[in-house]
C-alpha atoms as a printed R data frame, in Angstrom:
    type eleno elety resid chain resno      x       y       z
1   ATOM     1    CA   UNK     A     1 17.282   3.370 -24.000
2   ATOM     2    CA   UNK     A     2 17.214  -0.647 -24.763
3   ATOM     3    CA   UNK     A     3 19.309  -2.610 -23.002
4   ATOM     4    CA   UNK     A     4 22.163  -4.258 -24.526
5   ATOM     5    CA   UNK     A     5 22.081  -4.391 -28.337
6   ATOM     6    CA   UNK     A     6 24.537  -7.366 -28.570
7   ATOM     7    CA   UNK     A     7 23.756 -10.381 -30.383
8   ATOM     8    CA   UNK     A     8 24.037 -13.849 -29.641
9   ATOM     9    CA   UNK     A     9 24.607 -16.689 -31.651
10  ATOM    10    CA   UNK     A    10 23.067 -19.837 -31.285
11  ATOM    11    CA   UNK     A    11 24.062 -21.930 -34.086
12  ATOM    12    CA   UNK     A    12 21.756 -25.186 -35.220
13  ATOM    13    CA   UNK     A    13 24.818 -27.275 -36.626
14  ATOM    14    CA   UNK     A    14 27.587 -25.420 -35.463
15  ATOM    15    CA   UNK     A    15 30.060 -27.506 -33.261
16  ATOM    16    CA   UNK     A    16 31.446 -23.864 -32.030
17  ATOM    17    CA   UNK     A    17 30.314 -21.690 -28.725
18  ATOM    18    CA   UNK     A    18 27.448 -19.540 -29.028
19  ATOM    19    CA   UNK     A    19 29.242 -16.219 -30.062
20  ATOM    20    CA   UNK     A    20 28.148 -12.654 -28.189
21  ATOM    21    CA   UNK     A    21 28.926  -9.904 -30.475
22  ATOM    22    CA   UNK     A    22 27.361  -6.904 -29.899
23  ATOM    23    CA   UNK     A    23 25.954  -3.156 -30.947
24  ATOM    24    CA   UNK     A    24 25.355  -2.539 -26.896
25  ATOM    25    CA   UNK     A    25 23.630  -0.358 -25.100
26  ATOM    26    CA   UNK     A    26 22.814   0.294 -20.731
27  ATOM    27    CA   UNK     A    27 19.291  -0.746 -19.428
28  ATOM    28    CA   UNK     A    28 17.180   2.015 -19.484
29  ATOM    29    CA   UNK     A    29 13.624   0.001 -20.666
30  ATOM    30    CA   UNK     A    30 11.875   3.759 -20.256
31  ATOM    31    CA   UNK     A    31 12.952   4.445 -23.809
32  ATOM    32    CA   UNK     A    32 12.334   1.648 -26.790
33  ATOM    33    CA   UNK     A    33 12.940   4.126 -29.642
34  ATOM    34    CA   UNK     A    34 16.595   4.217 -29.233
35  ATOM    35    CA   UNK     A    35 19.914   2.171 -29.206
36  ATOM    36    CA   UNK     A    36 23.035   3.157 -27.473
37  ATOM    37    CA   UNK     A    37 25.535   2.097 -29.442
38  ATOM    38    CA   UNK     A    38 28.984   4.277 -27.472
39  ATOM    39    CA   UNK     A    39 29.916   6.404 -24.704
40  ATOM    40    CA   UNK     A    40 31.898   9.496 -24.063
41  ATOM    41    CA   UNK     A    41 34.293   8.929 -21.784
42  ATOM    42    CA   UNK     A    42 37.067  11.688 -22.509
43  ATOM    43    CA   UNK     A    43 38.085  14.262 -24.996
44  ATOM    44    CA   UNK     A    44 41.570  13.766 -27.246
45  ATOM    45    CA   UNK     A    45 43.940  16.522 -28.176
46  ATOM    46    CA   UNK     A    46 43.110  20.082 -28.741
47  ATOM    47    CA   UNK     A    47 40.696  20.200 -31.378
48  ATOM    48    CA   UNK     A    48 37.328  18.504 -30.206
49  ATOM    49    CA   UNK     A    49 38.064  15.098 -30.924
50  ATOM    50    CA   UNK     A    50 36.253  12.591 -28.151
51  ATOM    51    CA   UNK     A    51 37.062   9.192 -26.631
52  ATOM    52    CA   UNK     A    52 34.267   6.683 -27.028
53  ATOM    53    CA   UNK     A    53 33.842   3.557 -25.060
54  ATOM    54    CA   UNK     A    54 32.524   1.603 -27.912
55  ATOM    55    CA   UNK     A    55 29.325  -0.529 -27.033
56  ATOM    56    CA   UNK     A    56 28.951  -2.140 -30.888
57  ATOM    57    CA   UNK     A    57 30.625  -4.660 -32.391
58  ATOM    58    CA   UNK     A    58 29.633  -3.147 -35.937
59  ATOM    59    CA   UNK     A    59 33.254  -0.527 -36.904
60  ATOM    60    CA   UNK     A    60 30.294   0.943 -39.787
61  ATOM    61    CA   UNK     A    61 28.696   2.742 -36.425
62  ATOM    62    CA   UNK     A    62 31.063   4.770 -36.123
63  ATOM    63    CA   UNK     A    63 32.116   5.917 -39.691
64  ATOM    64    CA   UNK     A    64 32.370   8.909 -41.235
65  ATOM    65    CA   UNK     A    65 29.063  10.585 -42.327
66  ATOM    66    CA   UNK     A    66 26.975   8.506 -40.360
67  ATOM    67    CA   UNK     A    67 24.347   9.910 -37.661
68  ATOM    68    CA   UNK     A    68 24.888  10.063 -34.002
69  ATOM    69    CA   UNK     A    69 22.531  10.924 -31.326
70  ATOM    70    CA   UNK     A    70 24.029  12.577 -28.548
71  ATOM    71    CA   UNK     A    71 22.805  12.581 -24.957
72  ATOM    72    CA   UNK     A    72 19.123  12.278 -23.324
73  ATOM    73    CA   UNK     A    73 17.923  14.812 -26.219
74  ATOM    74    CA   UNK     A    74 19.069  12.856 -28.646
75  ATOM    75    CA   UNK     A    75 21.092  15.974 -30.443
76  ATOM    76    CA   UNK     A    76 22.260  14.703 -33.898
77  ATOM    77    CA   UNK     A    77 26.125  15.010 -35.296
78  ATOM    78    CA   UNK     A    78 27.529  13.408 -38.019
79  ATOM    79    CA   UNK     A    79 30.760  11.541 -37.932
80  ATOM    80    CA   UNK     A    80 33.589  13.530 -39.628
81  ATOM    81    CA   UNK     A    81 36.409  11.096 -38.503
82  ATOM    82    CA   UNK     A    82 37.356   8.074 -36.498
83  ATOM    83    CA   UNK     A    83 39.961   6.228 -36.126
84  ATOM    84    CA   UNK     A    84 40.722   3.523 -33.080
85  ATOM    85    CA   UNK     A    85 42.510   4.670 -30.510
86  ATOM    86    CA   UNK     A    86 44.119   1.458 -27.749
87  ATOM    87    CA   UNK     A    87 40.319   0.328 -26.662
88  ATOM    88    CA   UNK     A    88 38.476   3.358 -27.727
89  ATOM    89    CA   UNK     A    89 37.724   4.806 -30.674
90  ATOM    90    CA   UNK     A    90 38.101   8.465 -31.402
91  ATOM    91    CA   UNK     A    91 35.726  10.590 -32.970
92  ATOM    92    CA   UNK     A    92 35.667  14.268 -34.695
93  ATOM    93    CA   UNK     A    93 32.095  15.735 -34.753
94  ATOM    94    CA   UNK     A    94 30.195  18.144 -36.790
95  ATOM    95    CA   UNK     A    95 30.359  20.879 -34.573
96  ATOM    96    CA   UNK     A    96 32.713  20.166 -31.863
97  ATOM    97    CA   UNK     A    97 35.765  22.151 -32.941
98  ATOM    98    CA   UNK     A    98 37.682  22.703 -29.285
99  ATOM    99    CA   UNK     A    99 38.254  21.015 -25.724
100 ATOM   100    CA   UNK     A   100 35.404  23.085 -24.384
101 ATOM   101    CA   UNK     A   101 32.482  21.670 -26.700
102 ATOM   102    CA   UNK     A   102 34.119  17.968 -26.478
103 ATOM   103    CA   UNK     A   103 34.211  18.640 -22.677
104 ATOM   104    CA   UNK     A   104 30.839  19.335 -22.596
105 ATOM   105    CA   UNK     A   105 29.534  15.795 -24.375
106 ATOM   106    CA   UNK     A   106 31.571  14.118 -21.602
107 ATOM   107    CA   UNK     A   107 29.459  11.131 -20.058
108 ATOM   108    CA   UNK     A   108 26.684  11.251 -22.311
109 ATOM   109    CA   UNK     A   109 25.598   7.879 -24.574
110 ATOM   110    CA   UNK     A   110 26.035   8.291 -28.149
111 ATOM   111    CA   UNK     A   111 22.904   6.606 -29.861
112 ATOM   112    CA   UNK     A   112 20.649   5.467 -32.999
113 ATOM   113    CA   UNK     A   113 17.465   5.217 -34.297
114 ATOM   114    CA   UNK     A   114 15.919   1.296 -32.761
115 ATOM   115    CA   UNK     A   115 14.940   1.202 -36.637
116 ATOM   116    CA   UNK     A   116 18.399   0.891 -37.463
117 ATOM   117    CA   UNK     A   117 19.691  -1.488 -35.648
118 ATOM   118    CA   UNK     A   118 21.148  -4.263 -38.458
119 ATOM   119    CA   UNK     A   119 18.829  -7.376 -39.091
120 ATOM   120    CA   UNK     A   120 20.588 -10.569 -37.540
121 ATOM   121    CA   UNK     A   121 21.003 -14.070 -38.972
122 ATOM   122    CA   UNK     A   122 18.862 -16.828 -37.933
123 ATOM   123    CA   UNK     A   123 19.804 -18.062 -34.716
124 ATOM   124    CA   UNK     A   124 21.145 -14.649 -33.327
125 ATOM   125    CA   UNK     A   125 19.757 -12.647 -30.596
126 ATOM   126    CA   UNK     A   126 19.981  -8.730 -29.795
127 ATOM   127    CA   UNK     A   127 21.111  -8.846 -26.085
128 ATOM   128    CA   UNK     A   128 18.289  -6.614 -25.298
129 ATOM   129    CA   UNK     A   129 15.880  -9.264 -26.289
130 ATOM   130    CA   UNK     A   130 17.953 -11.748 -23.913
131 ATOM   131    CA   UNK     A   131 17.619  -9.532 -20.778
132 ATOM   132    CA   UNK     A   132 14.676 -10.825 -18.533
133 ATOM   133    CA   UNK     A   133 14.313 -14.404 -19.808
134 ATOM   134    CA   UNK     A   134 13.062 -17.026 -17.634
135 ATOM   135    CA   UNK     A   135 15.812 -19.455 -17.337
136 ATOM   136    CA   UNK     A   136 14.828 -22.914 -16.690
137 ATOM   137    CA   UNK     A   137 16.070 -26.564 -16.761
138 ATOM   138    CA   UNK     A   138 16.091 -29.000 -19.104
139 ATOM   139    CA   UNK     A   139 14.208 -30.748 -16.434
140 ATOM   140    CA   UNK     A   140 11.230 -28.085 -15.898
141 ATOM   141    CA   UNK     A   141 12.570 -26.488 -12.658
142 ATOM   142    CA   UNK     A   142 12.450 -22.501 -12.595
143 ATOM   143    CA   UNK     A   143 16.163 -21.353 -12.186
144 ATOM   144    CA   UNK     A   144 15.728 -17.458 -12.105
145 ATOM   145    CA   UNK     A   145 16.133 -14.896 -14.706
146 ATOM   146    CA   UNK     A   146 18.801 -13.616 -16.913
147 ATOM   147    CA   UNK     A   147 20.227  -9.836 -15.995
148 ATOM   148    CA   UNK     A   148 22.759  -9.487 -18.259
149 ATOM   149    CA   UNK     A   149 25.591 -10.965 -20.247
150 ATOM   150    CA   UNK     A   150 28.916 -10.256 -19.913
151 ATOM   151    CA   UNK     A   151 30.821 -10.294 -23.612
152 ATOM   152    CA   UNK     A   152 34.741 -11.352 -21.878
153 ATOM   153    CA   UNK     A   153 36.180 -11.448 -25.862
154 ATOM   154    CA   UNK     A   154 35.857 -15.203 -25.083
155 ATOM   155    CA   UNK     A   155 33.690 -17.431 -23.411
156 ATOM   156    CA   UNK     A   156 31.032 -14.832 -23.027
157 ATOM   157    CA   UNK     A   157 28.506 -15.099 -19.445
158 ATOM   158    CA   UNK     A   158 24.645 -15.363 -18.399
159 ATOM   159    CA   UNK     A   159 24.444 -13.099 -15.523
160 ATOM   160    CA   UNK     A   160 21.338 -15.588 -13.901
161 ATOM   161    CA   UNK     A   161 19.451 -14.327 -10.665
162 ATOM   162    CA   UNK     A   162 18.273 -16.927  -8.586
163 ATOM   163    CA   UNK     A   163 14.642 -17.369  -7.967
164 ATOM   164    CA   UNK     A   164 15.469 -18.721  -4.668
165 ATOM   165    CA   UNK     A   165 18.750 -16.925  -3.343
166 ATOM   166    CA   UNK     A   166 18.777 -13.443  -5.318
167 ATOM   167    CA   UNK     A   167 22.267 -13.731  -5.305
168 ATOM   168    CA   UNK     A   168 23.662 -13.478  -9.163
169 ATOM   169    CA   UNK     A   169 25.317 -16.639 -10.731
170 ATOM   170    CA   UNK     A   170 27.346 -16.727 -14.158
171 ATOM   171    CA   UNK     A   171 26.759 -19.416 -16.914
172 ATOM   172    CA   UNK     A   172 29.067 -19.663 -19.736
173 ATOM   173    CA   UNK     A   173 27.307 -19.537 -22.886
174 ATOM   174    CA   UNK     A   174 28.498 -22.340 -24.492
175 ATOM   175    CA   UNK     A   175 26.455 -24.770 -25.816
176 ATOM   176    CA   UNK     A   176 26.863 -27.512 -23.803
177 ATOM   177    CA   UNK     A   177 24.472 -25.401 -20.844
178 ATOM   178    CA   UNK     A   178 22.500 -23.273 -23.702
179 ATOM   179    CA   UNK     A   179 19.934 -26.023 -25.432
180 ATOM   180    CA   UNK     A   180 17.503 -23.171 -26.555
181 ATOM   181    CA   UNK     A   181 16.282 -19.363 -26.496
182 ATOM   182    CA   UNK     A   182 12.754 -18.360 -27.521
183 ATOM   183    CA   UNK     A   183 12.247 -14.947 -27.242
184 ATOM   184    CA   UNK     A   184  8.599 -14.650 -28.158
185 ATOM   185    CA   UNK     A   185  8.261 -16.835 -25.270
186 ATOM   186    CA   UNK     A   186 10.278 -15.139 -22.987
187 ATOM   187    CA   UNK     A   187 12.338 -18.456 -21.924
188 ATOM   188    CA   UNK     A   188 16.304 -19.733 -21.974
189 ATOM   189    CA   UNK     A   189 16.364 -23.220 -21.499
190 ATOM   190    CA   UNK     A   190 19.637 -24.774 -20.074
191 ATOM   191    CA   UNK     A   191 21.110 -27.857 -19.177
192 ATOM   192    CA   UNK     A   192 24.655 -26.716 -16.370
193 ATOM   193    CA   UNK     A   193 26.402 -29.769 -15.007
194 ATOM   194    CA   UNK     A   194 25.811 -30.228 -11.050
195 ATOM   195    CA   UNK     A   195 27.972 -27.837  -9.233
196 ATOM   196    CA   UNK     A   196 28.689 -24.856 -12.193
197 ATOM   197    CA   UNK     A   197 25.728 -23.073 -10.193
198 ATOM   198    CA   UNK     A   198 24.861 -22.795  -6.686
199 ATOM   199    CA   UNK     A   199 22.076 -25.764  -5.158
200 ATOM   200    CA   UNK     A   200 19.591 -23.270  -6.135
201 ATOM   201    CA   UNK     A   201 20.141 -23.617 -10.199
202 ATOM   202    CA   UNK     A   202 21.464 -27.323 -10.492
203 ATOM   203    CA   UNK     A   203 19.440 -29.252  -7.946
204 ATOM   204    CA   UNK     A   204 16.435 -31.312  -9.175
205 ATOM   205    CA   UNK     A   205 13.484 -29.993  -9.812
């Protein structure tokens, strides 16, 4: 599975925050052909409706007649209902008519097709393409290497390892620290004011 699918937005002439939106997904890097997009994490009443831990930030995922893949097999249903439910959203599946079959999907990532994955504006970045930048400083010093961003719902955070410590710092991705992402280069540059990260990110180079 690809990592996180989210998105972030780095706008040219904006004055706002980058943004981190996301169609998400867990790090498994063995398998670039699909996209998590959910997870089962319970089942709802009596009729085989599940509880899904939404990883997207697109509601269309989710809608009825579209396409799910279901588990490490990939097992395809299509969406007969859904409807939020407090911070889930609940699903009825082709197939899954009682507790016992909804029971059974418990735990397993509900995914797509990599090829369907929507086509971002200019400026925005799948989250899987941000995991494992280099992240250095404006001035040329190696900082360590992004393993994740956390989307909070508002200032959203680089999860940065340190080159030097291994210990995980956080960077708000605004863009006051975020001057530029090139993925084709593999490289986040950023600009933190002394003493947001640890010696080992803000020092000189």
């Amino acid at each position: 599975m690809k990592t996180p699918v989210s998105r972030l937005k780095m706008p040219k002439r904006s004055k706002s925050n980058p943004v981190v939106a996301a169609d998400t997904t867990k790090a498994r890097a063995n398998d670039s052909d699909w996209v998590t997009v959910g997870n089962i994490v319970g089942v709802f009443g009596l009729h085989g409706e599940i509880k899904v831990e939404s990883w997207s930030s697109f509601p269309e995922r989710f809608a009825k007649t579209e396409i799910l893949y279901a588990g490490p097999k990939h097992t395809p249903y299509r969406v007969l209902g859904a409807h939020p439910h407090k911070q889930h959203v609940l699903l009825q599946l082709e197939g899954i008519t009682g507790v016992e079959a909804a029971e059974r999907l418990l735990g397993q990532a509900l995914s797509i097709p990599v090829e369907q994955i929507h086509e971002l504006p200019d400026d925005s970045f799948y989250l899987h393409d941000l995991i494992g930048l280099e992240v250095v400083h404006t001035n040329g010093r190696k900082l360590g290497i992004v393993k994740d961003v956390l989307v909070t719902g508002g200032t959203d955070l680089f999860v940065i390892t340190s080159v030097r410590s291994g210990q995980d710092m956080l960077l708000p991705a605004v863009k006051e620290f975020i001057k530029s992402i090139d993925i084709s280069s593999g490289r986040l540059e950023v600009d933190p004011i002394p003493g947001l990260l640890d010696d080992d990110l803000s020092g000189e180079a």
